[in-house]
C-alpha positions as CSV (number, residue, x, y, z in Angstrom):
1,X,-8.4,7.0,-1.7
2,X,-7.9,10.8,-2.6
3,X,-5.1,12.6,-1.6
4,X,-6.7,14.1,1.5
5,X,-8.0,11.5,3.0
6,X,-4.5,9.4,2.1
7,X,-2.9,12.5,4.2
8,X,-5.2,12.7,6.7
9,X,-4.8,8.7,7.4
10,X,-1.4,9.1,7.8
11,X,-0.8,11.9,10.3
12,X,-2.8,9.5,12.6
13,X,-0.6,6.4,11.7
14,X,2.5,8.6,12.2
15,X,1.1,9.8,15.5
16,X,1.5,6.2,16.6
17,X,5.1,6.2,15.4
18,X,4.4,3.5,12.5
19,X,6.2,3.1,9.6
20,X,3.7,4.1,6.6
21,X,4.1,3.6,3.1
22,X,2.1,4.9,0.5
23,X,1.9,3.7,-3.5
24,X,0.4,5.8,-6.0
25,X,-0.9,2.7,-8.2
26,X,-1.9,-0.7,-7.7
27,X,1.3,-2.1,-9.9
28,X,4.1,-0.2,-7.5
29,X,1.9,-1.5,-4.4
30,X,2.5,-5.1,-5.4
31,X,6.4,-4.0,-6.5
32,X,6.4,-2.4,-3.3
33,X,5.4,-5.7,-0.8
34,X,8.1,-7.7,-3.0
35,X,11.0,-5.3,-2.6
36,X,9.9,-5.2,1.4
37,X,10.8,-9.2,0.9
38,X,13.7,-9.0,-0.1
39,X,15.1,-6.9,2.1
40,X,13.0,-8.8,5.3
41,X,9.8,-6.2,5.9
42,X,6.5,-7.8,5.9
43,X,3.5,-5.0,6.0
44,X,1.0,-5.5,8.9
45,X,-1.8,-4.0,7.2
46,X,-2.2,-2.6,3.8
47,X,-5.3,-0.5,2.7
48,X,-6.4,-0.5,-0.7
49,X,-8.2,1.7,-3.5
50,X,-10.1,-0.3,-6.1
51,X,-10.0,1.9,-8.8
52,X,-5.7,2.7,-8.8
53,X,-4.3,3.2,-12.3
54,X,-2.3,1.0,-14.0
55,X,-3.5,-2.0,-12.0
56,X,-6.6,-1.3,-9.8
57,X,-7.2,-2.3,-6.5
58,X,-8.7,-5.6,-7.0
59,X,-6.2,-7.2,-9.6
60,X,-3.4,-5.4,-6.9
61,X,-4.8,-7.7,-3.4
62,X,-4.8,-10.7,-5.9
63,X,-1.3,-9.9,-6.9
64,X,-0.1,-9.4,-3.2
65,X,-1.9,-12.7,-2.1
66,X,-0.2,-14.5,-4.1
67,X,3.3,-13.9,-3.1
């Protein structure tokens, strides 16, 4: 997802007073749903672009299934 549309997402998340996190590759999403274990916060919905660097988007969802 480009930066303006990641952006553009968000103000209307933030409208609803959500908590929104954003990673900028596929590797610090996955680091980013285990170190939301740890300290108890489970995400409700994440949204995911394919083709992240370092670990795209499909090899990412596999990742985060699996914890």
């Amino acid at each position: 997802m480009g930066l303006k549309s990641r952006l553009k997402s968000l103000k209307k998340f933030n409208g609803l007073r959500k908590l929104v996190d954003t990673a900028n590759d596929g590797q610090q999403a996955v680091d980013m749903v285990h170190a939301g274990l740890d300290e108890g916060i489970t995400y409700c919905l994440i949204i995911m672009d394919l083709s992240m660097p370092i670990m795209d988007g499909f090899e990412a969802t596999e990742a985060i299934r699996d914890i």
